[in-house]
N, C-alpha and C positions, 0 to 999 in steps of 0.2 A: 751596606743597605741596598745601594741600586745589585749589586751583582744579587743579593738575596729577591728581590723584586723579578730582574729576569729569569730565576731560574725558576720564581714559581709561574711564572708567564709562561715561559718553554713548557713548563710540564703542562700546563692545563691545551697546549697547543696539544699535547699529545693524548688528552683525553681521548678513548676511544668515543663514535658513537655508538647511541645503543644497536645492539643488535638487531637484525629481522626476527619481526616474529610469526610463527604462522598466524593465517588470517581465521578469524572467528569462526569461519562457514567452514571452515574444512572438515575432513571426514574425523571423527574420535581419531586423537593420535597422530593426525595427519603432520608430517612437516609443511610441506607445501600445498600452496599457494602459502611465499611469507612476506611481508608489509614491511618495508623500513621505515626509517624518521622522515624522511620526504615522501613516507605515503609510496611510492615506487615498490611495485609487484611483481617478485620473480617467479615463475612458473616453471616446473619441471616437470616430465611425463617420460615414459622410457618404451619407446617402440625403436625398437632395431631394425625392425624390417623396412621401416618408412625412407623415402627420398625427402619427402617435404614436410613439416611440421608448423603449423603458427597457434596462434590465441588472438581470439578477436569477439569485441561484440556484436551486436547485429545492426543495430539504429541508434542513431546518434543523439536522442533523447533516453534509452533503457540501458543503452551496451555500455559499456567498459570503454570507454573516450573513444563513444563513437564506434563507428564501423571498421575503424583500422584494425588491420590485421597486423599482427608486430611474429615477424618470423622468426622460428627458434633456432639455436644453433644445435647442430650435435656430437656429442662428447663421449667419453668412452662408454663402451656395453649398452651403444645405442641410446643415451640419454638425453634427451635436448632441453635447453634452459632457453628464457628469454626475461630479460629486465624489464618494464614497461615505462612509459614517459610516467609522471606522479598521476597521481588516479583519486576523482576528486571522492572525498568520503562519501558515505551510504551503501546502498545495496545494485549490484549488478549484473546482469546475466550477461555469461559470456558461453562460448564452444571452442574446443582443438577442432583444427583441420588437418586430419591426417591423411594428405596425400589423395586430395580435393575430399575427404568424408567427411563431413562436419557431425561432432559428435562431444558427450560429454566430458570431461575429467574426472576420471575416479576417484579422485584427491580432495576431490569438495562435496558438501552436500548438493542434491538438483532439487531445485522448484518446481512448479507448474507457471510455466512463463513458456510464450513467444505459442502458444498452444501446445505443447509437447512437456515432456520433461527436461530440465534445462539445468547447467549448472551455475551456480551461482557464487557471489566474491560478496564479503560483509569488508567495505574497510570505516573501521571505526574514525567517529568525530569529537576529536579531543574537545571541541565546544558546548557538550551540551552531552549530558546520560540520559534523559526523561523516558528511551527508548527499551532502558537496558533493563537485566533484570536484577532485582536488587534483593537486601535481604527485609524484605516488607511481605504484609498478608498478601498471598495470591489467590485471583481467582481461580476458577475450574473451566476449561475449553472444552466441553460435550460435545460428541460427536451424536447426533440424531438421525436416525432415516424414518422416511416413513415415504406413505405411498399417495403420491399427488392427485386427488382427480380433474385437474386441467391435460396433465402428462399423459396418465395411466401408468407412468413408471414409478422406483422408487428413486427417490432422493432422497439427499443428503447434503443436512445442514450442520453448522458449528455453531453452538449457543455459549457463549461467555456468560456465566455468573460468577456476580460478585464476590466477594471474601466474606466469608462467612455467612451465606446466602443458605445451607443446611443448616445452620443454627439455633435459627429463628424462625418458623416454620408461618408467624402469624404475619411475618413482612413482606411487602408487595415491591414490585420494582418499575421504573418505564423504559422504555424499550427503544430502543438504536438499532434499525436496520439497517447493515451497512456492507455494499456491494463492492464488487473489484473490477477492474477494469479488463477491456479485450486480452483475448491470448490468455486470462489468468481463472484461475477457480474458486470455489467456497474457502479454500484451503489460504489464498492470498495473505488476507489481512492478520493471520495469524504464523505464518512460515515468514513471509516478506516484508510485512507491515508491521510485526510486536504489536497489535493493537492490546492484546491483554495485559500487556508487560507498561505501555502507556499508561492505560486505566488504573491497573494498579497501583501506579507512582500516583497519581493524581489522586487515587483516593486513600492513598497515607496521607499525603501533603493537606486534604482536606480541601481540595481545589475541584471536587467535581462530584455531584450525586452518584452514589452508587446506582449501576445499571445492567440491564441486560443486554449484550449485545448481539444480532442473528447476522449468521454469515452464509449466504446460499447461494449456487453455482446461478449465474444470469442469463445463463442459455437455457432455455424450455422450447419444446414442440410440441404442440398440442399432440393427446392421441390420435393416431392413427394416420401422423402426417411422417413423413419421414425426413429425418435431419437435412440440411445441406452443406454438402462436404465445401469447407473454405469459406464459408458465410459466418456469421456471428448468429443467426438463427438466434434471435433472443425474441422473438414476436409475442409469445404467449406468459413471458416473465411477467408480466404484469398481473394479469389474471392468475397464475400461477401467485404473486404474494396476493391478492386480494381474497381470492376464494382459498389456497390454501395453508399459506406460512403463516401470515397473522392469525387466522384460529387454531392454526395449530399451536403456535406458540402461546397464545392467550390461554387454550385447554392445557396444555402441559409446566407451566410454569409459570408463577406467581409472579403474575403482571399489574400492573395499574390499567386495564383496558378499557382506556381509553382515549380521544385523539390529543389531550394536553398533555399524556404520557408516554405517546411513540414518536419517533421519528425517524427519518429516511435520508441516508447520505451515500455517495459512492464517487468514485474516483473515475476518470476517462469516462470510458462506455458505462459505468458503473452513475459515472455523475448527470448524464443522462438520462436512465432509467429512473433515476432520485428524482428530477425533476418532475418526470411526465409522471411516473406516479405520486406523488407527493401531491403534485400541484394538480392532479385528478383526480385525487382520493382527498379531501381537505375536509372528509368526516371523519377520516382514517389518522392524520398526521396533521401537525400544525408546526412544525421544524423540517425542516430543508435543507441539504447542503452537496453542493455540488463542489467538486476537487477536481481543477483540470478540466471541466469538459463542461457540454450541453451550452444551451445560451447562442449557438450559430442564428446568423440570420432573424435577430430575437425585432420583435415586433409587437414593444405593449398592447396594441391595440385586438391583436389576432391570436399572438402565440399564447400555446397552452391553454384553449379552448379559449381564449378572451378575458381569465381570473385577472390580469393585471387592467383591464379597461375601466375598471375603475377605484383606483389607488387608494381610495379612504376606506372601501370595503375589503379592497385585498388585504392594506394593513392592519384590517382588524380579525379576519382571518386565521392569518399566517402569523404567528410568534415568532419565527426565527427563520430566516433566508440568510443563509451564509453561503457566498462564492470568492473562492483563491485559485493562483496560478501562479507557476515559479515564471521569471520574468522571460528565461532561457526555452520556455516551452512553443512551440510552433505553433499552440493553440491561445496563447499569450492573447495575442491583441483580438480575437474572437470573445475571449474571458471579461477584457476589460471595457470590449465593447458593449458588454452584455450590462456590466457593470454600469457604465454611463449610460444607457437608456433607460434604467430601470431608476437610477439619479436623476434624471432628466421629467419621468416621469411619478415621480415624489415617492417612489416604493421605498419602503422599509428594508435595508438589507446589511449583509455585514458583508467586506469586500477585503480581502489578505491578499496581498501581494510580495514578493521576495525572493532571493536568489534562488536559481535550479532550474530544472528543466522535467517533463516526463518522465519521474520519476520516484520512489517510493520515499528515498528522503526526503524529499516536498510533502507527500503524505502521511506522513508520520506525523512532521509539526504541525498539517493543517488539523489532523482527527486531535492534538493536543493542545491546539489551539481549541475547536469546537466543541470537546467533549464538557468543558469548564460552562459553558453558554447553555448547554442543554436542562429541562425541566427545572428552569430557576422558577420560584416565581415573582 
């Protein structure tokens, strides 16, 4: 009996483990970038001509563990490989440096991140699917343009409607505005963030009003002014949704229009713009939610035109002020500061705190966290 006992101990010792597999983001077909069971990322690219080769992210909040650069080796017909320390789940943009070029990997799909095009690493979170896309109703992600009169140019917005939103032609919906942060575009919240792919799980599960969601680029220049190269140039985003995206959206798709049926959230520079619009448009929106950002230097008594100077009118107001931050973010204690003054000063708000850092898996949970919260009544 004990020899039968060790020999099936022996053998489970030689259980293989599972194999790498490639990583989600990769290109149709791609083998590499592949993920093992410790999460550990091997990368493979084939320049023969090169001297030097690595893989690295850029910032130690968005990159790929950080700013290191992890050198490849190379192998025969000019091949280099490189294993990476474990790699914490979510989404991250990383570049090859070929031979000081920093440049993308053909091997993955690229985003719009870091301002450019960028490529990108999905490593899956065996904790949690809510991201993913499942076999449930989906909605539709519209591509819109039209032509701004703040701008004078066209833009170009992304409208999620709901599952079965052509239908029912006589149903109305309310509206979630929701922005993306620096470096990133209208494109964000649906290439890097799943927002549709959220929503949709949340409204199989029954856990969240169906809604409409507008996704539009944060950077505007008034006509006639010209961009500034290396600036964030978001000056006229404001006026830009006030005169333009909300009527637009309101004319072209069957909305609830009006302000207990919109509301305004965005992440980083995104969560910023939520605020000052939000909380300066409070005909316009009555839900708020900042991820990651704004709240610097906050001052109930001054900030945001003085709305919070008097807390018994702000709270009746404002239906919903929701602000989060992963604990790991550098904007952390700015967040939580924000947090306790506005505690301090009896404000109504909802305040999500948790592991992560600057980055889209903290964004995921927080829109799936807040989208449950929105047009309850």
């Amino acid at each position: 009996m004990r020899k039968a006992i060790s020999a099936i101990a022996l053998l489970a010792c030689h259980v293989a483990a599972p194999a790498p597999q490639p990583a989600p983001s990769n290109v149709r077909g791609g083998e590499y970038p592949t993920i093992d069971a410790d999460r550990r990322v091997t990368f493979r690219v084939k320049a023969p001509n090169a001297k030097r080769v690595a893989v690295a992210g850029r910032a130690e909040d968005s990159g790929m563990n950080g700013n290191k650069p992890y050198e490849m080796t190379r192998g025969e017909n000019g091949v280099w490989t490189v294993t990476t320390d474990p790699v914490r789940p979510g989404f991250h943009y990383y570049e090859l440096i070929i031979d000081g070029w920093h440049c993308n990997d053909p091997a993955s799909e690229s985003y719009f991140g870091w301002g450019q095009q960028t490529s990108g690493l999905e490593v899956p979170d065996p904790n949690f699917d809510f991201d993913e896309a499942k076999d449930v109703a989906h909605g539709e992600v519209r591509s819109h343009y039209y032509r701004s009169q703040v701008t004078g140019a066209i833009r170009w917005a992304f409208v999620y409607t709901p599952p079965n939103y052509d239908h029912n032609p006589k149903q109305r919906y309310p509206v979630l505005y929701l922005q993306h942060g620096a470096g990133e575009s209208e494109r964000g919240w649906t290439a890097q963030g799943r927002a549709n792919f959220i929503l949709d799980n949340l409204l199989a599960a029954g856990k969240a009003k169906p809604m409409i969601i507008v996704m539009e680029n944060g950077y505007a220049t008034k006509a006639g002014q010209t961009p500034v190269a290396g600036s964030r140039d978001n000056g006229a985003f404001e006026e830009l949704m006030v005169r333009d995206l909300v009527p637009l959206v309101d004319s072209n798709y069957r909305t609830l229009a009006d302000r207990k049926h919109r509301a305004v959230a965005g992440l980083s520079m995104g969560a910023g713009q939520a605020l000052q619009i939000g909380l300066g448009h409070l005909d316009l929106f009555d839900s708020i939610a900042a991820f990651s950002g704004g709240g610097r230097n906050f001052d109930p008594k001054i900030s945001f035109g003085g709305i919070f100077a008097d807390p018994v009118a702000a709270n009746r107001r404002i239906r919903l002020l929701w602000l989060g931050c992963g604990k790991e973010d550098a904007g952390y204690a700015s967040g939580k500061g924000f947090h306790e003054a506005l505690t301090a000063a009896s404000i109504k708000h909802v305040w999500v705190e948790g592991p992560g850092s600057h980055e889209w898996q903290v964004w995921r949970k927080h829109l799936f966290d807040l989208a449950p919260r929105l047009f309850q009544e």
